[in-house]
C-alpha positions in Angstrom: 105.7 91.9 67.0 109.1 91.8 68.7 111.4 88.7 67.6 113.0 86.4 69.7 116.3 88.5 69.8 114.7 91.4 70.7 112.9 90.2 72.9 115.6 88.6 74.6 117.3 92.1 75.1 114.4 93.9 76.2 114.5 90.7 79.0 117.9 91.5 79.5 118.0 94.9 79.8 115.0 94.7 82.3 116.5 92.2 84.6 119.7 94.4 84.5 117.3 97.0 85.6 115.4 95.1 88.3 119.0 94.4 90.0 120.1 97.8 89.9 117.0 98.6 91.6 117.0 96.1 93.9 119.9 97.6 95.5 119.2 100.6 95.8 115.6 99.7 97.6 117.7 97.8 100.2 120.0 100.8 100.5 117.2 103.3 101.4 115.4 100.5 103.5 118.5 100.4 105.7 118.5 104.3 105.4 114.7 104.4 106.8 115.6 102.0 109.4 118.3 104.6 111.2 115.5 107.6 110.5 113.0 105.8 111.4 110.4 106.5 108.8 110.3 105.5 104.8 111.4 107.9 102.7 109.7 109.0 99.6 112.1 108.0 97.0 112.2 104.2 98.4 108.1 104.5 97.9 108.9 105.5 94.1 112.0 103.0 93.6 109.3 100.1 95.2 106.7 101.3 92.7 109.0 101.4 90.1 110.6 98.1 91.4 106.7 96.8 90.7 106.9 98.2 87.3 109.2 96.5 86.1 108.7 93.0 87.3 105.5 93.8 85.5 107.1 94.3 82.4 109.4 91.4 82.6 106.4 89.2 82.8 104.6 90.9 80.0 107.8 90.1 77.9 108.8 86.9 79.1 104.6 85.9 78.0 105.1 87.0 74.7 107.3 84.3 74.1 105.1 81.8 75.1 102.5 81.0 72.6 105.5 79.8 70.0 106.7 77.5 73.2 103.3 76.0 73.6 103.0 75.4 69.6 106.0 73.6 69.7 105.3 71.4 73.0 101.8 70.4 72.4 103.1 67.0 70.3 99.8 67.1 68.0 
C-alpha cells in the first residue's frame, strides 16, 4: 500500500508530467495545422497524454477510502 506521502509524490510527479505534456501536444497540434495532417508523435504524446490522466485518477482514488472513513460521521 502506498502512504499518504508517497502518494502525494507520485501525484505530483504525474501532474508535473501531464503539464509537460500538455505543451508539447499543443506544440505539435500547431505544427499539424501548418502541414496539414497529424503527425505521429502528437498521436503517441495524446495516448500517452490519456495515460497518464488515467494514472492520476487511479492515485488520486487510492486516497479515498480513508477520506470517506473519516467523513461518514457514524
Amino acid at each position: 500500500m502506498v502512504n499518504g506521502s508517497n502518494r502525494r509524490n507520485n501525484l505530483d510527479e504525474v501532474n508535473m508530467f501531464i503539464r509537460a505534456l500538455s505543451a508539447e501536444v499543443q506544440d505539435a497540434k500547431a505544427e499539424d495545422l501548418e502541414n496539414g495532417f497529424p503527425s505521429a508523435i502528437k498521436v503517441e504524446m495524446e495516448l500517452a497524454l490519456y495515460e497518464l490522466r488515467l494514472r492520476k485518477l487511479l492515485i488520486s482514488a487510492l486516497g479515498e477510502p480513508d477520506r470517506a472513513d473519516k467523513t461518514t460521521g457514524h
